[in-house]
C-alpha positions as CSV (number, residue, x, y, z in Angstrom):
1,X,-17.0,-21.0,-8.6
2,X,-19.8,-18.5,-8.7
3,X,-18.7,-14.8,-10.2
4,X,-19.3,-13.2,-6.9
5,X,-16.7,-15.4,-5.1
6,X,-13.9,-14.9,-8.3
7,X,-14.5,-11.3,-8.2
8,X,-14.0,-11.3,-4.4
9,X,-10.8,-13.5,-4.9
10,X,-9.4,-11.4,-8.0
11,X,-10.0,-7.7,-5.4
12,X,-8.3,-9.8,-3.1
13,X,-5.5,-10.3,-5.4
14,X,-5.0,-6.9,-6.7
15,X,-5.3,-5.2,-3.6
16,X,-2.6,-7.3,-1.7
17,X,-0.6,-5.8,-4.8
18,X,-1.5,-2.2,-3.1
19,X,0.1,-3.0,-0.1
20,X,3.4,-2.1,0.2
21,X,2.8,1.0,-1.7
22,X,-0.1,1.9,0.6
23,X,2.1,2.0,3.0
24,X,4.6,4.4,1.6
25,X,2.3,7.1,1.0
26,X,0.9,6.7,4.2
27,X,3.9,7.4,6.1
28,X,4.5,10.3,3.5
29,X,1.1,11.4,4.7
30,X,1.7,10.9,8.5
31,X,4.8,11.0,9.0
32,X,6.5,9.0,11.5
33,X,4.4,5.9,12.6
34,X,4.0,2.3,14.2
35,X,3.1,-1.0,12.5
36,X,-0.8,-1.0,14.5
37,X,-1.7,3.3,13.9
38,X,-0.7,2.0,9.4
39,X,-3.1,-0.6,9.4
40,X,-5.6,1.6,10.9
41,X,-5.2,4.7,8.9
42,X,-4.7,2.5,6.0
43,X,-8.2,0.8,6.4
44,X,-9.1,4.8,7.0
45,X,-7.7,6.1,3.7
46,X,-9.3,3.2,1.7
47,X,-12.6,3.7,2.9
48,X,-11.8,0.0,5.0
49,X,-11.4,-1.1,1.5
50,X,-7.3,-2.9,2.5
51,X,-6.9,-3.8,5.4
52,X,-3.8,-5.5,6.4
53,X,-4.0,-7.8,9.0
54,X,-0.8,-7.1,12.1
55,X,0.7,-10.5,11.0
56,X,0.9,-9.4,7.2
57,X,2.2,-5.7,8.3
58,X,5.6,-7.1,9.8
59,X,7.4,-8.5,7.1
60,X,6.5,-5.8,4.5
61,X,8.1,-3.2,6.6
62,X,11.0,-5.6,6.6
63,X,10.9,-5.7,3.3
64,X,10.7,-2.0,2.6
65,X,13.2,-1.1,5.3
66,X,15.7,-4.1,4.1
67,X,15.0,-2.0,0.0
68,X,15.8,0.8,2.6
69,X,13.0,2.8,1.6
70,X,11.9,3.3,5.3
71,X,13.7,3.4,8.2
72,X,12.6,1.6,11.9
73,X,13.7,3.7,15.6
74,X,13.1,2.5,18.9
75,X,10.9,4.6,21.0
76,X,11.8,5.0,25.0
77,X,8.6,2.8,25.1
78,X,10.4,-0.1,23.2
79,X,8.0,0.2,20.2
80,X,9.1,0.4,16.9
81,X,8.6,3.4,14.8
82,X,8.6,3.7,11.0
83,X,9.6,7.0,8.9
84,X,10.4,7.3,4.9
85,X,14.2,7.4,4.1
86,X,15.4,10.2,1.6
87,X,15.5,7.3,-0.8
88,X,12.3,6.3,0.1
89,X,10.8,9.9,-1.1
90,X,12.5,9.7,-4.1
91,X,11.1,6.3,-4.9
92,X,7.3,7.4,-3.8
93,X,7.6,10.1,-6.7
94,X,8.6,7.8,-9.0
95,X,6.3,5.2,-7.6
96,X,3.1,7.6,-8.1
97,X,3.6,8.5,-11.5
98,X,3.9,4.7,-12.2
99,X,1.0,4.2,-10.8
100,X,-0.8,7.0,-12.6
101,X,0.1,5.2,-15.9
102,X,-0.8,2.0,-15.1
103,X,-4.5,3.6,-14.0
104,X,-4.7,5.3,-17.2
105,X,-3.9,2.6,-19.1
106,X,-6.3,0.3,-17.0
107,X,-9.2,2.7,-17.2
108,X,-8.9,2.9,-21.0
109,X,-9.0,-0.5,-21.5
110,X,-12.3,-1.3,-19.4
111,X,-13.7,2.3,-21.1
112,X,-13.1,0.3,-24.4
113,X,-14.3,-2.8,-23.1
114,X,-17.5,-1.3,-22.4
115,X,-18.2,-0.4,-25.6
116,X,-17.3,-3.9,-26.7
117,X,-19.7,-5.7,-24.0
């Protein structure tokens, strides 16, 4: 496999990790949305770095609402609506300062690595 193709399937990899989280702080961003509107301000945020595809969507905000993180309402339209539970909040500050480690940590390792290289 040529190193172009790796690195493509290792972004792949660590993005789908990105996911789920991507969309809890979008909804913190915006609020109250629907399944298409996060995939498209997702691919907005990320500079159409992540996109997740409509069929991928569905059963991570299954997931998230089942963890109860989010929370899914009918609109008089019949289309489904997503908004960040109490809990949900809680967990997104929690979830951000993980995150924030786990960069620092990652961007000290490839600082030394450059040295190394």
């Amino acid at each position: 496999m040529s190193d172009d193709l790796l690195l493509q399937k290792w972004q792949t990899e660590y993005k789908k990790g990105f996911s789920k989280p991507l969309i809890l702080f979008t909804l913190a961003e915006i609020g109250r949305s629907y399944a298409f509107l996060l995939t498209k301000k997702i691919l907005e945020l990320t500079n159409g770095e992540i996109s997740i595809a409509g069929s991928n969507i569905y059963p991570m905000l299954a997931k998230l609402e089942e963890d109860k993180l989010i929370v899914s309402q009918l609109d008089k339209n019949e289309r489904k609506f997503y908004t960040l539970t109490e809990a949900g909040k809680e967990f997104l500050k929690q979830l951000e300062k993980s995150i924030k480690e786990f960069n620092e940590i990652m961007l000290e390792l490839t600082n030394k690595s450059k040295g190394d290289a």
